[in-house]
VEXVEX-23376 format. One line per 8 residues: number of its first residue (from 1); their letters; for each residue x, y, z of N, C-alpha, C. Coordinates in steps of 0.02 Angstrom, whole numbers, plus 50000, padded with zeros to 5 digits. Atoms other than C-alpha are relative to their C-alpha. Layout:
# residues N
NUM = a = X Y Z X Y Z X Y Z | ...
END
This chain:
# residues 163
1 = xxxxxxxx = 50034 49980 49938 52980 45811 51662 50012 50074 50012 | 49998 49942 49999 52946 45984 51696 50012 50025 50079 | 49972 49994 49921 53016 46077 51855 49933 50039 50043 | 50074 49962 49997 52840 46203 51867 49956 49972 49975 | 50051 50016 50050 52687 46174 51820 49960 50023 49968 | 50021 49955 50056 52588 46235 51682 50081 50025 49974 | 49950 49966 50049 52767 46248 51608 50023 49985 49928 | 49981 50041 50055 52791 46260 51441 50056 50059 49937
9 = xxxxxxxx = 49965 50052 50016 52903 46250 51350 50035 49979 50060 | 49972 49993 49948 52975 46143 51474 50040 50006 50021 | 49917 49942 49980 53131 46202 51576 49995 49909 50045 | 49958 50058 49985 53247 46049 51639 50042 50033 50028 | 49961 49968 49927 53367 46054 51793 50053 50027 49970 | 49972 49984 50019 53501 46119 51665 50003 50036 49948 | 50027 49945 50041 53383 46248 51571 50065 50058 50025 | 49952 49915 49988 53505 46444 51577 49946 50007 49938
17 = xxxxxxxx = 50031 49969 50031 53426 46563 51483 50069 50054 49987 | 49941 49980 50034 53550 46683 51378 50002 50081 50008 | 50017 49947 50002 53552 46844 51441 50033 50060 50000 | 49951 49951 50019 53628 47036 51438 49988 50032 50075 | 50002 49951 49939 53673 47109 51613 50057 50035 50005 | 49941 49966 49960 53791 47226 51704 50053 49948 50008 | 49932 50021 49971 53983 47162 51729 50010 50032 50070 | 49969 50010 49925 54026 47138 51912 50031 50087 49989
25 = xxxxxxxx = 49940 49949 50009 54160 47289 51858 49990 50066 49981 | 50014 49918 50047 54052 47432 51774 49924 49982 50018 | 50076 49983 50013 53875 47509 51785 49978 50043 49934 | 50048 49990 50067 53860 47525 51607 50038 49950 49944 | 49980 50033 50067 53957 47397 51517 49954 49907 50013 | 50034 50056 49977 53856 47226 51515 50043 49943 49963 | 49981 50067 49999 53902 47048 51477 49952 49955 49972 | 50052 50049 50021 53813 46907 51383 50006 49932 50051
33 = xxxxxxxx = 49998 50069 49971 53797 46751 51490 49945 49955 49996 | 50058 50055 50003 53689 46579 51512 49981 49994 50093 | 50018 49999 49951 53621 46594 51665 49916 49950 50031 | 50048 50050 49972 53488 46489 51760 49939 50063 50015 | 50076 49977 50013 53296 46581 51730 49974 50032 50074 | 50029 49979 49939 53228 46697 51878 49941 50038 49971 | 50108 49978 50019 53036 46747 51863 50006 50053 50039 | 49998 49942 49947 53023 46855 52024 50030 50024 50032
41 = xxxxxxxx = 49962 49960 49967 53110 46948 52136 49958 50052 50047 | 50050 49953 49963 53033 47032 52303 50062 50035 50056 | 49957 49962 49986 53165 47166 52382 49951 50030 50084 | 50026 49951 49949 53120 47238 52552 50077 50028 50015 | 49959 49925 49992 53219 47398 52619 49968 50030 50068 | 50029 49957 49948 53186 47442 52789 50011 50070 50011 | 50020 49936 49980 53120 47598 52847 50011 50035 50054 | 49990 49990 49929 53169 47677 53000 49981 50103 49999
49 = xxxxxxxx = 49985 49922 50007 53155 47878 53070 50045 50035 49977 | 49919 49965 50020 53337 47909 53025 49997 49995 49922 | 49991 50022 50077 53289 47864 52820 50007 50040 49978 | 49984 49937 50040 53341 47997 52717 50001 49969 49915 | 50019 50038 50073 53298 47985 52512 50071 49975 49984 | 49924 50055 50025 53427 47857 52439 49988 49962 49934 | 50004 50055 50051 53479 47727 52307 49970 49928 50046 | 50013 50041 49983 53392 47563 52343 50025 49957 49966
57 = xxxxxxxx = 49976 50047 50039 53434 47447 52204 50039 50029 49943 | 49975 49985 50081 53523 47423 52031 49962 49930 49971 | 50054 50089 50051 53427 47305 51909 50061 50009 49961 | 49977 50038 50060 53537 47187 51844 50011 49975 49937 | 50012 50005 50075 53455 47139 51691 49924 50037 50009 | 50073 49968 50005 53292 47204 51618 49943 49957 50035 | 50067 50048 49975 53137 47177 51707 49948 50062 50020 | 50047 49942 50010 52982 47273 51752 49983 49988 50090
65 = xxxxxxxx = 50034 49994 49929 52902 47319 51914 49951 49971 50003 | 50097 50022 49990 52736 47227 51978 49966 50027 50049 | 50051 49993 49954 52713 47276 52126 50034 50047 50065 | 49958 49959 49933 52769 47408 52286 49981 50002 50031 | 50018 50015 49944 52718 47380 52453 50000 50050 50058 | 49979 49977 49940 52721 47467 52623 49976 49996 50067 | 50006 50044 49946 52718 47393 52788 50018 50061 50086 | 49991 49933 49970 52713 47533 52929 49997 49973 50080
73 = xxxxxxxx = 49977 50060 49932 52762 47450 53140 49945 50069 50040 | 50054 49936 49983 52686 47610 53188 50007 50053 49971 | 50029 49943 50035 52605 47750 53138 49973 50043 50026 | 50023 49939 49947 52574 47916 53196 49947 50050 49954 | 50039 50002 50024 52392 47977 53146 50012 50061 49981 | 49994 49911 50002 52439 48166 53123 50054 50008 49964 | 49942 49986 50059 52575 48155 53015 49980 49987 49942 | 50009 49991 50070 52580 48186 52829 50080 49970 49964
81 = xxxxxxxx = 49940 50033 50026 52747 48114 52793 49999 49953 49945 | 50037 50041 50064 52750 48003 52624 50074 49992 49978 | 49938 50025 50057 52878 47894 52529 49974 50005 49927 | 50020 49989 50048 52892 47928 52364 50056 49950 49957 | 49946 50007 50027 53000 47782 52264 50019 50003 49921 | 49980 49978 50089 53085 47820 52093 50035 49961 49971 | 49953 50039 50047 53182 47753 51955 50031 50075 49953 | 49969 49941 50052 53333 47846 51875 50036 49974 49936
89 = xxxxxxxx = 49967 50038 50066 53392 47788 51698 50070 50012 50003 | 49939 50002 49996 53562 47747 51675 50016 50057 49960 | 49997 49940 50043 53559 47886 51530 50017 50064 50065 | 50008 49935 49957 53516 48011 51683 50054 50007 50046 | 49953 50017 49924 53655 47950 51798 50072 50047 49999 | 50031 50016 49942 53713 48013 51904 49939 50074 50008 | 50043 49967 49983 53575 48098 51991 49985 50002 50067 | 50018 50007 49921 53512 48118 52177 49941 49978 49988
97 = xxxxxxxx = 50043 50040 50024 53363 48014 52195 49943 50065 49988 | 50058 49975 50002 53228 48151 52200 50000 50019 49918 | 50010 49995 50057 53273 48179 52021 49961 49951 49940 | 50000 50076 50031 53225 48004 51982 49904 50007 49968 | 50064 49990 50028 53035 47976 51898 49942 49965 50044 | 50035 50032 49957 52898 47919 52005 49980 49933 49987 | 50017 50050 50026 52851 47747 52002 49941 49988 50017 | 50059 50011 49961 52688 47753 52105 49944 50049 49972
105 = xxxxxxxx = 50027 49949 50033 52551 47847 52040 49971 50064 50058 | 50006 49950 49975 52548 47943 52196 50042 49964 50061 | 49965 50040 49968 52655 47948 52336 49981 49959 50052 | 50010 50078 49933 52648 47805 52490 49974 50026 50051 | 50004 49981 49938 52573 47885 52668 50041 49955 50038 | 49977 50032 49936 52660 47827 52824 49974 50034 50054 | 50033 49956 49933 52577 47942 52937 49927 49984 49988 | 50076 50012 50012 52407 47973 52912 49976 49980 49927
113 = xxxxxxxx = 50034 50029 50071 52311 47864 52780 50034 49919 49989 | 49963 50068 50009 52419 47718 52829 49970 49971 50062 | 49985 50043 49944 52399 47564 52967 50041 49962 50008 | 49950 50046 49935 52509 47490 53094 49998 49927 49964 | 49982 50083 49993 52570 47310 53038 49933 49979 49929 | 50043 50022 50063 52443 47302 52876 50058 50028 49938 | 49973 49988 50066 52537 47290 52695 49952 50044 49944 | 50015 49945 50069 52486 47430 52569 50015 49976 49944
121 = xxxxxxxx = 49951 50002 50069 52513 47402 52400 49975 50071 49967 | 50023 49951 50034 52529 47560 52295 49979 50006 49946 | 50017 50001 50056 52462 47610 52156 50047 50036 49931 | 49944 50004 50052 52586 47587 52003 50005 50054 49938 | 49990 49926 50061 52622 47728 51866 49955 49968 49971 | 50080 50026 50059 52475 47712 51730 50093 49997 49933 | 49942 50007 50057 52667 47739 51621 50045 49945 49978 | 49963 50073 50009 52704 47564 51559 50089 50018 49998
129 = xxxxxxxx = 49932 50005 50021 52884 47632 51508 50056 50011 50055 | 49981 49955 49942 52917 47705 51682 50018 49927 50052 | 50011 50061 49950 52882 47522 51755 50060 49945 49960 | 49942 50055 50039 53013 47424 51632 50085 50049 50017 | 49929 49976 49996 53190 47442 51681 50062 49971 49992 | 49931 50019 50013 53348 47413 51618 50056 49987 50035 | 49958 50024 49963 53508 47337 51653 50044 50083 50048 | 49977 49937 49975 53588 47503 51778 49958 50030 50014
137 = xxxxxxxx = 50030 49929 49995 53440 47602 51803 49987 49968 50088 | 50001 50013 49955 53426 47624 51966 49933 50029 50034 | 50061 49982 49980 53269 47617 52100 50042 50025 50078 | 49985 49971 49954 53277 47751 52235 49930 50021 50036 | 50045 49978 49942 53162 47827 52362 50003 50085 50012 | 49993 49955 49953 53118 48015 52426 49954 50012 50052 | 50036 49993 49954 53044 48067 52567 49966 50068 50038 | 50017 49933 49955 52943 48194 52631 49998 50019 50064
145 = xxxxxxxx = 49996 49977 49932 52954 48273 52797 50063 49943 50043 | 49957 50043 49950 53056 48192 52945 49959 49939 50022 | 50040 50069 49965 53001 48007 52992 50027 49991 50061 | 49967 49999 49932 53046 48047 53160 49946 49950 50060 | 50040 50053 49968 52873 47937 53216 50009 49943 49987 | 50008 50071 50028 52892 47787 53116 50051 49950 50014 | 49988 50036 49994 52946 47628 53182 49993 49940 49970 | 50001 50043 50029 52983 47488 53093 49964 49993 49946
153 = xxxxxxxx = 50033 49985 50080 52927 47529 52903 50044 49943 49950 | 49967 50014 50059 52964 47420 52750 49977 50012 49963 | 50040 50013 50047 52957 47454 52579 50038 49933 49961 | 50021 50059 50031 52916 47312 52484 50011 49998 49912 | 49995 49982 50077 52977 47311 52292 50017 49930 49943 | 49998 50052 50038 52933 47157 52169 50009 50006 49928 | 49987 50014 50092 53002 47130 51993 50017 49956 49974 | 49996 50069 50035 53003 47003 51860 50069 50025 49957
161 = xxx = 49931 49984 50057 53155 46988 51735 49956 49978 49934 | 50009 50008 50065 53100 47004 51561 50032 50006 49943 | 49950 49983 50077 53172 47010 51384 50061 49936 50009
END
């Protein structure tokens, strides 16, 4: 009996899958383990005026980006303000995030070009290699101007685990 459907081969309540991540203890030595199979993964990161560019995540194991979001509570029509979020390879580390590589193929509006309480999705690097990320690399954010209008912003960041 299969736990999904359309699954095949099928996965049983005591399927793990065998994989290579980060040790609890280091951000660059990994670990082999059997672990129980995760497909997706959808991260939100609220947004506030006080956000300043940062680290958002560390990917665990390898997986790729699908999809980045942005969700804006309000929005002030005269502003040009824009998230921009990145990925920095563990090779590059450390780094401050603006060093990091874009993941969007342009950056996010929150001011003008955005609406109040509607989800954005952006549009994803055309650079397949930019969108696959390894165990340590880390996804960050910069930001332009002061979000001194914006109330209640999320971004939205979905990835699958692959390999």
């Amino acid at each position: 009996m299969s736990i999904f459907r359309n699954e095949n081969p099928n996965l049983g309540s005591v399927t793990t899958v065998n994989e290579t991540a980060l040790t609890s203890a280091s951000m660059t030595a990994t670990a082999t383990s059997d672990l129980k199979p995760t497909t997706r993964e959808i991260f939100n990161f609220p947004i506030v005026a006080a956000t300043i560019a940062q680290y958002l995540w560390v990917a665990p194991w390898k997986c790729q980006i699908k999809a980045i979001r942005f969700i804006g509570g309000t929005v002030v029509a005269n502003s040009t303000q824009t998230i921009q979020p990145v990925v920095t390879p563990v090779a590059s580390q450390p780094a401050a995030p603006s060093s990091g590589t874009a993941l969007t193929a342009a950056a996010i509006p929150v001011g003008s070009g955005s609406t109040a309480n509607q989800p954005a999705a952006a549009a994803l690097s055309a650079t397949t290699s930019v969108l696959t990320l390894n165990p340590g690399d880390l996804i960050g954010m910069t930001i332009s101007g002061a979000l001194t209008a914006l109330v209640g912003g999320v971004l939205q960041i979905e990835v699958a685990q692959i390999g």
